[in-house]
BADODREN-924465 format. One record per residue (C-alpha): z, y, x; residue in three letters; residue number from 1; chain. Coordinates in steps of 0.25 Angstrom, whole numbers, always signed. Example, Ala and Ser with C-alpha at 12.3 -4.5 7.8 and 13.67 -1.06 7.14 Angstrom:
! BADODREN-924465
> +31 | -18 | +49 | Ala | 1 | A $
> +29 | -4 | +55 | Ser | 2 | A $
! end
This chain:
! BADODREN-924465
> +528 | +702 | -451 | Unk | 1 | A $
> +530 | +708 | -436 | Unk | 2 | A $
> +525 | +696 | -424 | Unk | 3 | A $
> +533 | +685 | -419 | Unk | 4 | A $
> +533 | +671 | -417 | Unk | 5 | A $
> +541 | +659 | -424 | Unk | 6 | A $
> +547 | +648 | -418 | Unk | 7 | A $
> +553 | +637 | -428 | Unk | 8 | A $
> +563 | +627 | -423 | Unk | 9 | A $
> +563 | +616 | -434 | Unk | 10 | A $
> +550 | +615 | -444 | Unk | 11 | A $
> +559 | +610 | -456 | Unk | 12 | A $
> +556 | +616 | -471 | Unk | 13 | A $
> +563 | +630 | -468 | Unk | 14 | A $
> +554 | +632 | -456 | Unk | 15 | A $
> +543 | +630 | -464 | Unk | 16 | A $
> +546 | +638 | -474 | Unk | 17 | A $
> +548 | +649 | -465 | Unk | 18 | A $
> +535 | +647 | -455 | Unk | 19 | A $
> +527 | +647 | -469 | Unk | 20 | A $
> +532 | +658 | -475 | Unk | 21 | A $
> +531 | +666 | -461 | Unk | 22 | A $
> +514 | +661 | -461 | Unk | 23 | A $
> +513 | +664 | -474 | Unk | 24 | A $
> +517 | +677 | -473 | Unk | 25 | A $
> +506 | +680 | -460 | Unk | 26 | A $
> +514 | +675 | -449 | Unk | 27 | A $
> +503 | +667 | -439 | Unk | 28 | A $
> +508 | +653 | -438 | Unk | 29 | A $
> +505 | +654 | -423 | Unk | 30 | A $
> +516 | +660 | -421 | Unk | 31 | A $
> +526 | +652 | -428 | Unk | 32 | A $
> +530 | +640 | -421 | Unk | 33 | A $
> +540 | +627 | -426 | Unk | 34 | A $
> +546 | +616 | -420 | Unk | 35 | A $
> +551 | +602 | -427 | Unk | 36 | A $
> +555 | +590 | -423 | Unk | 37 | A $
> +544 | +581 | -433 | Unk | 38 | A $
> +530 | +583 | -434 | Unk | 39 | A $
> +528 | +585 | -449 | Unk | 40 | A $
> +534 | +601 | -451 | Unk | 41 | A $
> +526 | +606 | -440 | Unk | 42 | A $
> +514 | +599 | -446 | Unk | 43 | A $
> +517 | +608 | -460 | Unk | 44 | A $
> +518 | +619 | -451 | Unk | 45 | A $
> +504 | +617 | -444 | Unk | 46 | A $
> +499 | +618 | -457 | Unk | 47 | A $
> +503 | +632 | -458 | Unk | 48 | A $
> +496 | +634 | -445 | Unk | 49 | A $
> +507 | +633 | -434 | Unk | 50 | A $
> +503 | +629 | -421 | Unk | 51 | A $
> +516 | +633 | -413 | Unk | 52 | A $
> +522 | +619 | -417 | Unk | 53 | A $
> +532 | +608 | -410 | Unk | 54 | A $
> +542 | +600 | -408 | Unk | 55 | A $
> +548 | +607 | -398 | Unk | 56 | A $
> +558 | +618 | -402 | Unk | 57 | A $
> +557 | +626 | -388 | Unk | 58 | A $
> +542 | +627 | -388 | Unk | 59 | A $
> +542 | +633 | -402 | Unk | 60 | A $
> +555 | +642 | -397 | Unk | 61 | A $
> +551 | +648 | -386 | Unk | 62 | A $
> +540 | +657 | -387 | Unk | 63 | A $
> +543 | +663 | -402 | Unk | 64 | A $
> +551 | +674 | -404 | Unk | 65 | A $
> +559 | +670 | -418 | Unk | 66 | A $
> +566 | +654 | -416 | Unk | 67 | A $
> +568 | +650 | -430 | Unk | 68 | A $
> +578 | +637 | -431 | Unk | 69 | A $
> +575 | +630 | -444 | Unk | 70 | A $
> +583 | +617 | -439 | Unk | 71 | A $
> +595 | +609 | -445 | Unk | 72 | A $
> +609 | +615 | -441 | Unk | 73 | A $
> +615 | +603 | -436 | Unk | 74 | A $
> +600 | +604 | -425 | Unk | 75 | A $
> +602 | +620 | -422 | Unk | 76 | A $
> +611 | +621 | -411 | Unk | 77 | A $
> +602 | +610 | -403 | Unk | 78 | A $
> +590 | +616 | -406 | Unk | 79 | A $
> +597 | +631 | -401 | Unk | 80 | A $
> +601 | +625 | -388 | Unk | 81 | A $
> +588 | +618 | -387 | Unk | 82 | A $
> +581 | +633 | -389 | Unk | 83 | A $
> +590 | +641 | -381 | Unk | 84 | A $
> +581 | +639 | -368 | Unk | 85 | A $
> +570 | +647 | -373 | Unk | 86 | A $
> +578 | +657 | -384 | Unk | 87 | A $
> +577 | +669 | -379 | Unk | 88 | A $
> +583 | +681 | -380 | Unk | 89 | A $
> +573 | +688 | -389 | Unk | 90 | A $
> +572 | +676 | -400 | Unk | 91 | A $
> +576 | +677 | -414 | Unk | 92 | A $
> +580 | +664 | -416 | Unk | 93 | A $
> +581 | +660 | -433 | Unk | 94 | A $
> +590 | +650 | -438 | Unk | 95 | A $
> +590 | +644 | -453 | Unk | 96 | A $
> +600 | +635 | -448 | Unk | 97 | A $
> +612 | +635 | -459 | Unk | 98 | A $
> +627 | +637 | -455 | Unk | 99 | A $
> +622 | +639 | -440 | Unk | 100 | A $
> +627 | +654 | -435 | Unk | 101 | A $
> +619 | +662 | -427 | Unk | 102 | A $
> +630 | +663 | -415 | Unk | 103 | A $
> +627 | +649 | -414 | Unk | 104 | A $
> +613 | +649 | -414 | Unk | 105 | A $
> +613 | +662 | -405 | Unk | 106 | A $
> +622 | +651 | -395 | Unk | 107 | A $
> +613 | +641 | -396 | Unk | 108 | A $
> +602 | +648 | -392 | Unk | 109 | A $
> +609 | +652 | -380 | Unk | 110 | A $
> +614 | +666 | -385 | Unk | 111 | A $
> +600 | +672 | -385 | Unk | 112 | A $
> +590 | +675 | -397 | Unk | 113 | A $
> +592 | +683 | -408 | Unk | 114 | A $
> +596 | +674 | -419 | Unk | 115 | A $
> +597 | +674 | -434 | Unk | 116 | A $
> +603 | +665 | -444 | Unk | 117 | A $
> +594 | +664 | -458 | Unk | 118 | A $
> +597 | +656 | -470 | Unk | 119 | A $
> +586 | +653 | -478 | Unk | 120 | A $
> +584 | +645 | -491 | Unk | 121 | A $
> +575 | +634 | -495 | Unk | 122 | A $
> +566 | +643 | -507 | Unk | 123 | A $
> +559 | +647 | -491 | Unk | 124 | A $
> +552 | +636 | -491 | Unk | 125 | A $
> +543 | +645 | -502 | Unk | 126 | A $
> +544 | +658 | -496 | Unk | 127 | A $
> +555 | +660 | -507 | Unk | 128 | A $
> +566 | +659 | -498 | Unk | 129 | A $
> +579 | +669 | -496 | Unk | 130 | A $
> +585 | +668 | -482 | Unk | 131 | A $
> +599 | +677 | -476 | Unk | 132 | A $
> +597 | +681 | -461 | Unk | 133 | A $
> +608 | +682 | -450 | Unk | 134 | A $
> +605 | +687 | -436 | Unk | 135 | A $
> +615 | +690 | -425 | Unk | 136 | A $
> +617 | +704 | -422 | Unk | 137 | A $
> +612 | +703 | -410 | Unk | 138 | A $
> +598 | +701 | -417 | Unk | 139 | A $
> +589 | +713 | -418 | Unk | 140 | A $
> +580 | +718 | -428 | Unk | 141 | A $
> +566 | +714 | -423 | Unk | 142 | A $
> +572 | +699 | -423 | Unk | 143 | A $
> +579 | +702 | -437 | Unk | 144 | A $
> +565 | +707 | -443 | Unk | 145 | A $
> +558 | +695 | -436 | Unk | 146 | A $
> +570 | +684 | -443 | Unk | 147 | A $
> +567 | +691 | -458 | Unk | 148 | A $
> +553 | +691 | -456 | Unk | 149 | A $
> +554 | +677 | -453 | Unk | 150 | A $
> +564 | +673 | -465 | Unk | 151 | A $
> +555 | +685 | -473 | Unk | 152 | A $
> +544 | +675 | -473 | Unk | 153 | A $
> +549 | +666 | -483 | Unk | 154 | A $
> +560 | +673 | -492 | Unk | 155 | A $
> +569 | +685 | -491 | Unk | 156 | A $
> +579 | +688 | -480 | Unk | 157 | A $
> +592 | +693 | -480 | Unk | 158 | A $
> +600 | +696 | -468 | Unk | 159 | A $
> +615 | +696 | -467 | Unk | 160 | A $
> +624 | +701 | -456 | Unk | 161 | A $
> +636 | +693 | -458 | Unk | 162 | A $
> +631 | +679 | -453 | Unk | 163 | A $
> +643 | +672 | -462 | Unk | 164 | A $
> +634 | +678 | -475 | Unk | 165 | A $
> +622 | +667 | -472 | Unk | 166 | A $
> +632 | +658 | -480 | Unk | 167 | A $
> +631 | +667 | -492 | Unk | 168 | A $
> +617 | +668 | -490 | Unk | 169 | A $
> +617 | +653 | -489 | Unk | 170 | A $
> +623 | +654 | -503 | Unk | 171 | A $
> +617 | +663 | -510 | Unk | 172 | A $
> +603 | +660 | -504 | Unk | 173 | A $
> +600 | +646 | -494 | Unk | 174 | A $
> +607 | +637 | -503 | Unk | 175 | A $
> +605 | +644 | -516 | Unk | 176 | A $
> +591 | +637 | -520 | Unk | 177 | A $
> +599 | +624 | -522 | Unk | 178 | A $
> +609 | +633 | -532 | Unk | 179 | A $
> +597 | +637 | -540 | Unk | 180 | A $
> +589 | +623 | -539 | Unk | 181 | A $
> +601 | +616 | -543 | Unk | 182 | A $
> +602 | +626 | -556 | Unk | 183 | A $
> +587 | +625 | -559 | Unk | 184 | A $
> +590 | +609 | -558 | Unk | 185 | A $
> +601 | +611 | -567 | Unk | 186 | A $
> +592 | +621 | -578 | Unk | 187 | A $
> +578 | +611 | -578 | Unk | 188 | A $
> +587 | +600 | -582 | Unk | 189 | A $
> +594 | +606 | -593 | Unk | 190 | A $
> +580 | +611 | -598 | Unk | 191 | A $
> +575 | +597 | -597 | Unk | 192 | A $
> +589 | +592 | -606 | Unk | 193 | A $
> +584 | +603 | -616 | Unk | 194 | A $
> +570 | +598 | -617 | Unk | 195 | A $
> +561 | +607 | -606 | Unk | 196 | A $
> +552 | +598 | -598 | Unk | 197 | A $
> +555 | +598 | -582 | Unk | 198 | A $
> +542 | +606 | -577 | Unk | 199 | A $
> +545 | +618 | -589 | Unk | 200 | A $
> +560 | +617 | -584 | Unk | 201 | A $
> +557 | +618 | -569 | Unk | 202 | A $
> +546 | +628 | -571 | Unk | 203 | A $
> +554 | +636 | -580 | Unk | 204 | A $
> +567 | +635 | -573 | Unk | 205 | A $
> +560 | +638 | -559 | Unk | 206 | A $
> +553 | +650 | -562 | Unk | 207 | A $
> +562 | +657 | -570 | Unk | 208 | A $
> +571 | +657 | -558 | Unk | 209 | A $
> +563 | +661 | -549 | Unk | 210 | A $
> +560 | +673 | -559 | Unk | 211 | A $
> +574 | +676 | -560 | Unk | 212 | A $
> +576 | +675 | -543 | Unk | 213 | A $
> +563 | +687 | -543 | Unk | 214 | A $
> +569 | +696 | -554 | Unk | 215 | A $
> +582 | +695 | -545 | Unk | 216 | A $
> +574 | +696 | -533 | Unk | 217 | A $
> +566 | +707 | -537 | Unk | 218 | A $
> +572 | +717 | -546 | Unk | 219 | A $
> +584 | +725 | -545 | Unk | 220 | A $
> +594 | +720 | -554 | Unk | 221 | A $
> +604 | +710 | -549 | Unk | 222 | A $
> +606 | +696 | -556 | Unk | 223 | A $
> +617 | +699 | -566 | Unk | 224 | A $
> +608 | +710 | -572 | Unk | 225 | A $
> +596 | +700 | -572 | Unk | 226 | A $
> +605 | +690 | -579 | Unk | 227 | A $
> +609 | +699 | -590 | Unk | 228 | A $
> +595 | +704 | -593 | Unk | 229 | A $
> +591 | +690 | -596 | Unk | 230 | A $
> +603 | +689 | -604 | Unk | 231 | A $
> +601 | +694 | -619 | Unk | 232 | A $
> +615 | +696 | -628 | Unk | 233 | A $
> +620 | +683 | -633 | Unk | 234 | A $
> +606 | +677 | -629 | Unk | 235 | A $
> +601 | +663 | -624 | Unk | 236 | A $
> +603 | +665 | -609 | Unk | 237 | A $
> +616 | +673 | -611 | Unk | 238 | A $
> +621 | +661 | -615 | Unk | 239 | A $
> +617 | +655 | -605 | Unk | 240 | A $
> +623 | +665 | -594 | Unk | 241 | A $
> +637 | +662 | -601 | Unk | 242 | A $
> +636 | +648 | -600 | Unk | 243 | A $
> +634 | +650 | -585 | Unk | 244 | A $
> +645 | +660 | -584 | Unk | 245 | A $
> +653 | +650 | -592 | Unk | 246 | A $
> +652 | +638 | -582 | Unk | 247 | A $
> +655 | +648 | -570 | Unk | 248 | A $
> +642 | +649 | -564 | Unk | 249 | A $
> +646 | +663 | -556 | Unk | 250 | A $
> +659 | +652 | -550 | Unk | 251 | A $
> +648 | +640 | -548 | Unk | 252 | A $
> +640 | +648 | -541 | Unk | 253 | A $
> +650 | +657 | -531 | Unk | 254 | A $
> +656 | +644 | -529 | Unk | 255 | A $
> +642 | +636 | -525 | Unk | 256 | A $
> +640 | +647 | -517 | Unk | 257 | A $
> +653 | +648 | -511 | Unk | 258 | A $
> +652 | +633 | -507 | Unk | 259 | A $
> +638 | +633 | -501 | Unk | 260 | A $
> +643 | +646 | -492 | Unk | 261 | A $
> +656 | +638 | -488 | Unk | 262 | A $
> +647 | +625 | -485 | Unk | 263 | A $
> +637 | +635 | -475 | Unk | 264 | A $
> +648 | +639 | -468 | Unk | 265 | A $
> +653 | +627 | -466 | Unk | 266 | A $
> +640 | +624 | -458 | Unk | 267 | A $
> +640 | +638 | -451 | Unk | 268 | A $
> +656 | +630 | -445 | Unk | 269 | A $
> +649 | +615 | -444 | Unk | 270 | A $
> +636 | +623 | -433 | Unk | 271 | A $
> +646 | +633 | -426 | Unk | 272 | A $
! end
């Protein structure tokens, strides 16, 4: 990882994903820095051996050379204007704020910085995380390597050049753990209705997806070829599979997905 330091507006649970995933892979926690309003998150991050740590977003800001923003949308734009005294030109400036465009942040910060839009999802928090990267075009490649590396540190990056595609990735990646705990919930109970005790149901359940995720993940078929190698003629799990097909899970699914894009640009309007 090439040399730069860190400052983290905001030490809530995706900054400190991030800021452990950068330290665990080498980064020196003295040149990562955080801010936060309350005590107790910057404590966790003294653990990780942090010493750069505040309450005060400018100290933290102005001497590092990547700004990450882990704040609420509805606080960004105050915490931008607050910054932009001390952004400078050469900055990148990171923001996981959802539905917030980067014209706006770019604005905020008193036009200067390099900035780029990420949207990350919770499974972060364990180094498992899968993120979609957005930088202005005015951003070069030094400050786009230095934004994946940051990301990289915690999950898999994948950048997009149409800003208006981080709802898709919204879709299909920062909301979609809820889709897939939500059918996990949905598979444990009915193995507990047919007799599986909770802990064998939840171990089985959880580890049989995070196999199928690494198969996907890691080879080179896609996930229709996948499904029909599990799938034996007139077998148990094709059965199953017609079942699904039957109650229109390819619908249910475009249509959950459909909604939760909707809904992320309908924040992108509500912060413009």
């Amino acid at each position: 990882m090439s040399e730069f330091t860190t400052a983290f507006i905001g030490a809530g649970n995706m900054s400190r994903s991030i800021i452990g995933g950068l330290v665990a892979s080498g980064v020196d926690p003295r040149s990562v820095s955080a801010s936060n309003p309350s005590k107790g998150p910057l404590e966790e991050l003294e653990a990780l051996g942090l010493t750069q740590l505040g309450h005060s977003n400018v100290d933290v800001a102005w001497s590092a050379d990547v700004v990450v923003l882990g704040v609420k949308p509805k606080l960004i734009q105050a915490v931008c204007e607050e910054l932009s005294p001390v952004i400078r030109d050469d900055h990148l400036v990171v923001s996981v704020a959802a539905g917030v465009t980067a014209d706006n942040l770019y604005r905020w910060l008193g036009s200067k910085s390099d900035v780029v839009r990420c949207m990350p999802n919770t499974p972060s928090q364990i180094g498992a995380g899968a993120s979609g990267l957005f930088a202005l075009a005015s951003v070069g490649e030094a400050n786009r390597q230095r934004a994946e590396e940051v990301m990289s540190a915690v999950g898999v990056v994948r950048w997009v050049d149409d800003e208006s595609l981080l709802h898709a990735v919204t879709a299909v990646a920062g909301s979609a753990p809820a889709y897939f705990f939500q059918f996990m919930e949905a598979m444990i109970a009915e193995a507990g209705r047919m007799g599986l005790d909770e802990e064998s149901a939840r171990t089985l359940c959880a580890q049989t997806c995070i196999g199928a995720g690494r198969m996907l993940a890691e080879g080179d078929l896609d996930a229709a070829e996948l499904r029909r190698r599990v799938c034996s003629p007139n077998g148990a799990t094709e059965r199953a599979v017609e079942a699904f097909s039957a109650g229109g899970l390819d619908k249910l699914v475009s249509q959950a997905m459909e909604a939760c894009a909707a809904r992320s640009e309908e924040l992108g309007q509500e912060f413009s």
